[in-house]
C-alpha positions as CSV (number, residue, x, y, z in Angstrom):
1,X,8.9,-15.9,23.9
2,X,12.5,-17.3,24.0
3,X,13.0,-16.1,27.2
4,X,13.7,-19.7,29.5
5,X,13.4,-17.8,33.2
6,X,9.9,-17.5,32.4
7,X,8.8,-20.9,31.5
8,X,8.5,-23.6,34.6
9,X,11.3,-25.4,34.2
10,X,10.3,-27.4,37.6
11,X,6.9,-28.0,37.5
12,X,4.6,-27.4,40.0
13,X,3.6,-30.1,43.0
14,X,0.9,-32.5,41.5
15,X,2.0,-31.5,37.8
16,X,2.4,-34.8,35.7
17,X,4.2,-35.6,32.7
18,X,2.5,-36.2,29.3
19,X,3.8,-37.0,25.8
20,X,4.2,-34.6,23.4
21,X,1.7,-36.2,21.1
22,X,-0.9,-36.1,24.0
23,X,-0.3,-32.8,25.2
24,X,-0.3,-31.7,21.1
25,X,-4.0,-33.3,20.7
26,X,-4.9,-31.7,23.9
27,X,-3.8,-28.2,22.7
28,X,-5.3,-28.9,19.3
29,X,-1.8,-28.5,17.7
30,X,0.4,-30.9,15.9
31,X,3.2,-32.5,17.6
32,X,5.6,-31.0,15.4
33,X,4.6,-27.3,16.4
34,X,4.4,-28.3,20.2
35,X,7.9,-29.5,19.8
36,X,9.1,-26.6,17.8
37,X,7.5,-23.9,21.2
38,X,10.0,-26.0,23.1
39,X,13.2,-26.0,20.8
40,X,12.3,-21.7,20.8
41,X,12.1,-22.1,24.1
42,X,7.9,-20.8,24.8
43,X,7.2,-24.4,26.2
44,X,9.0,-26.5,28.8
45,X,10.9,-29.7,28.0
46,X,10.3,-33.6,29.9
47,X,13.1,-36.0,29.4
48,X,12.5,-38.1,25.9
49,X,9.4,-36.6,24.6
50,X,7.7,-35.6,27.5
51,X,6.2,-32.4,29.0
52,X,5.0,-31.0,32.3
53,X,0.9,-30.9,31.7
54,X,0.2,-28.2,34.1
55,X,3.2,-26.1,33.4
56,X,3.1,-27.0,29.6
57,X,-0.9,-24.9,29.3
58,X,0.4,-22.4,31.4
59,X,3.4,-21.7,29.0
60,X,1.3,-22.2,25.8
61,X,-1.8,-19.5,27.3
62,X,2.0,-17.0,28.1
63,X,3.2,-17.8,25.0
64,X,-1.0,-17.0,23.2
65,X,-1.2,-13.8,24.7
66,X,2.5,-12.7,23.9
67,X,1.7,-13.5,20.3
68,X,-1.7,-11.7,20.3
69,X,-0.1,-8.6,21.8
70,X,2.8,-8.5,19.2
71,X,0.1,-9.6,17.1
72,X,-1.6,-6.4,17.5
73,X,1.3,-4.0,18.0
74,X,2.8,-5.4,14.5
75,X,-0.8,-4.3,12.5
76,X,-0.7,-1.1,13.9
77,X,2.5,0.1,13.2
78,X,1.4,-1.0,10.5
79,X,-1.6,1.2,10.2
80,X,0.7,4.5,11.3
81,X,3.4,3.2,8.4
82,X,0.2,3.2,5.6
83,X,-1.0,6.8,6.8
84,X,2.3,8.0,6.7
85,X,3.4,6.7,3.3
86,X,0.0,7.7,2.4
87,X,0.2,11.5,3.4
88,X,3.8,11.8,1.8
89,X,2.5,10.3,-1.2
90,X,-0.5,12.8,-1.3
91,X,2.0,15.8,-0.2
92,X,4.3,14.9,-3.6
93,X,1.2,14.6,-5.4
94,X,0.3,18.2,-4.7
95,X,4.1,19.7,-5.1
96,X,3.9,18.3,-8.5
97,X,0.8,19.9,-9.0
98,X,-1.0,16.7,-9.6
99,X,-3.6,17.1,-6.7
100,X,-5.4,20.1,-6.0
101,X,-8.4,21.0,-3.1
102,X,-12.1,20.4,-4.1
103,X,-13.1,23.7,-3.4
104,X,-10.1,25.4,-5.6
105,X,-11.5,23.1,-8.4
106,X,-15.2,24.1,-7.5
107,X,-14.1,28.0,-7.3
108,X,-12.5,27.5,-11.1
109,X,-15.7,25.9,-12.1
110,X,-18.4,28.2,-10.5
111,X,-16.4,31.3,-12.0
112,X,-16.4,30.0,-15.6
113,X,-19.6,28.7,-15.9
114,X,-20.6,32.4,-14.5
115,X,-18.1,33.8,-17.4
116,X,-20.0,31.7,-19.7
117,X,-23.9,32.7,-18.7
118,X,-22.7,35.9,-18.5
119,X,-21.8,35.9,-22.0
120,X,-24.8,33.8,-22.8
121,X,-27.2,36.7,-21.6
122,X,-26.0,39.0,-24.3
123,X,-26.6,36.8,-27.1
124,X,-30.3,37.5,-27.9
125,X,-29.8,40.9,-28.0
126,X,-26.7,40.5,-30.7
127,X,-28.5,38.3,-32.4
128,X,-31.5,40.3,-33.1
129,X,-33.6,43.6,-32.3
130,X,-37.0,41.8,-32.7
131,X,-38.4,40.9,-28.7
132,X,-40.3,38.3,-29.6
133,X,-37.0,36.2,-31.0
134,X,-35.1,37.4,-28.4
135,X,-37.6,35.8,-25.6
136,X,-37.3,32.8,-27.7
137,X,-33.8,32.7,-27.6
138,X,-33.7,33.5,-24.2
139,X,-36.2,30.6,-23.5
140,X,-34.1,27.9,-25.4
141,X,-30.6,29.2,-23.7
142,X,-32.5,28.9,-20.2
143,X,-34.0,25.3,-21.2
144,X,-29.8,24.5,-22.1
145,X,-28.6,26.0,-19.1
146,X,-31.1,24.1,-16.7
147,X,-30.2,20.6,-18.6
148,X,-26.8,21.7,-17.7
149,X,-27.2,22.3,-14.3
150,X,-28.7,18.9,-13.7
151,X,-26.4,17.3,-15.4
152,X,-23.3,18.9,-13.5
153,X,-24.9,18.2,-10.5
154,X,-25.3,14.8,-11.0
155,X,-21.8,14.2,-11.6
156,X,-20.4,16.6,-8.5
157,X,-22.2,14.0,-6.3
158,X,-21.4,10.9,-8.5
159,X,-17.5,12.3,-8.1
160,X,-18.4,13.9,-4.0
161,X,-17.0,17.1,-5.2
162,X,-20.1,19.5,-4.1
163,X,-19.7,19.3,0.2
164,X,-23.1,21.3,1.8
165,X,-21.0,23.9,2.5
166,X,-20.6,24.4,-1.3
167,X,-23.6,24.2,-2.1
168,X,-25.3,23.0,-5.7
169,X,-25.8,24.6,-8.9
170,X,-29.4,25.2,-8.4
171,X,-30.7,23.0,-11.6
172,X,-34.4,24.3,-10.9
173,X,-33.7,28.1,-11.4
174,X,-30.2,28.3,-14.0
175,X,-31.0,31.8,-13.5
176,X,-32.9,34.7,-16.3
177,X,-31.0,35.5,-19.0
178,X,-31.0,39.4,-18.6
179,X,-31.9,39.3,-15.1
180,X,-35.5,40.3,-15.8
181,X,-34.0,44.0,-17.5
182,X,-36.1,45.9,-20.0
183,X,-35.1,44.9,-23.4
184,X,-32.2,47.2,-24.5
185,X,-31.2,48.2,-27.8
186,X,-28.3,46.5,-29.3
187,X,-26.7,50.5,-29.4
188,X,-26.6,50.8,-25.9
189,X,-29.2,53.3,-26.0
190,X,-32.4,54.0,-23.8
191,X,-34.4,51.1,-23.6
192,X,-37.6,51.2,-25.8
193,X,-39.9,49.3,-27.2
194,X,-39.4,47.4,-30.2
């Protein structure tokens, strides 16, 4: 506050005059700051190193709470400067196709790991006609595909990319292979038994 019409230049009936020094310990500053408020013009000025006590604390508890309130103001404009540099950063991030939403990036997933079971289910059957390999197939592709789910899981929630609303890939149930069908022949034909 450089603003003299608000300090006490006369100071008030019954104020006396103390040194610099004193008035410096008193405030728990050092002299050289005390005398630097009054230079600025935030404290009042005595004649050869002296200030007005009274008027002197009232100008330094002004001066506190002009400082706090700048104080304040200053960290957040700084706060709105950070969000907006931080949005326009994000915002090129995204035009340059750097930055995509979670749930375009869990849509991409979801559909190509259902691509992939999908293509996983007709394996068995191309593989061979005889049942009882095809259950074992079947058995060791559901064993993979639960492993799989637990693992993906676990590293959605290590990375926060799975929100409730999403939802997770159900590791306890990765789904039948077949969807619980009859066996069908690898011709396409009726289904019969083997």
């Amino acid at each position: 506050m450089s603003n003299e019409e608000d300090i006490d230049v006369q100071p008030p009936p019954g104020d006396r005059f103390v040194s610099v020094t004193e008035f410096a310990a008193f405030a728990d500053y050092t002299p050289t700051y005390i005398r630097q408020l009054q230079r600025e013009g935030s404290l009042p000025r005595g004649s050869r190193g002296m200030i007005p006590f009274i008027a002197g604390v009232r100008a330094l508890i002004r001066f506190l709470r002009d400082s706090e309130r700048r104080s304040s103001k200053s960290a957040a404009d700084s706060r709105v400067r950070d969000a907006r540099a931080r949005e326009i950063e994000l915002r090129n991030l995204e035009n340059e196709r750097r930055l995509v939403q979670i749930e375009d990036v869990n849509g991409l997933v979801d559909e190509m790991v259902g691509t992939f079971r999908s293509e996983l289910a007709g394996l068995a059957p191309r593989v061979t006609r005889d049942l009882s390999l095809r259950r074992t197939i079947d058995r060791a592709l559901h064993d993979i595909l639960h492993r799989l789910a637990d693992a993906f899981n676990e590293k959605a929630y290590l990375l926060g990319a799975r929100s409730p609303a999403a939802g997770a890939v159900q590791g306890g149930d990765p789904g039948r292979l077949g969807s619980g069908e009859q066996d069908l022949p690898s011709h396409g034909g009726s289904p019969r038994a083997a």
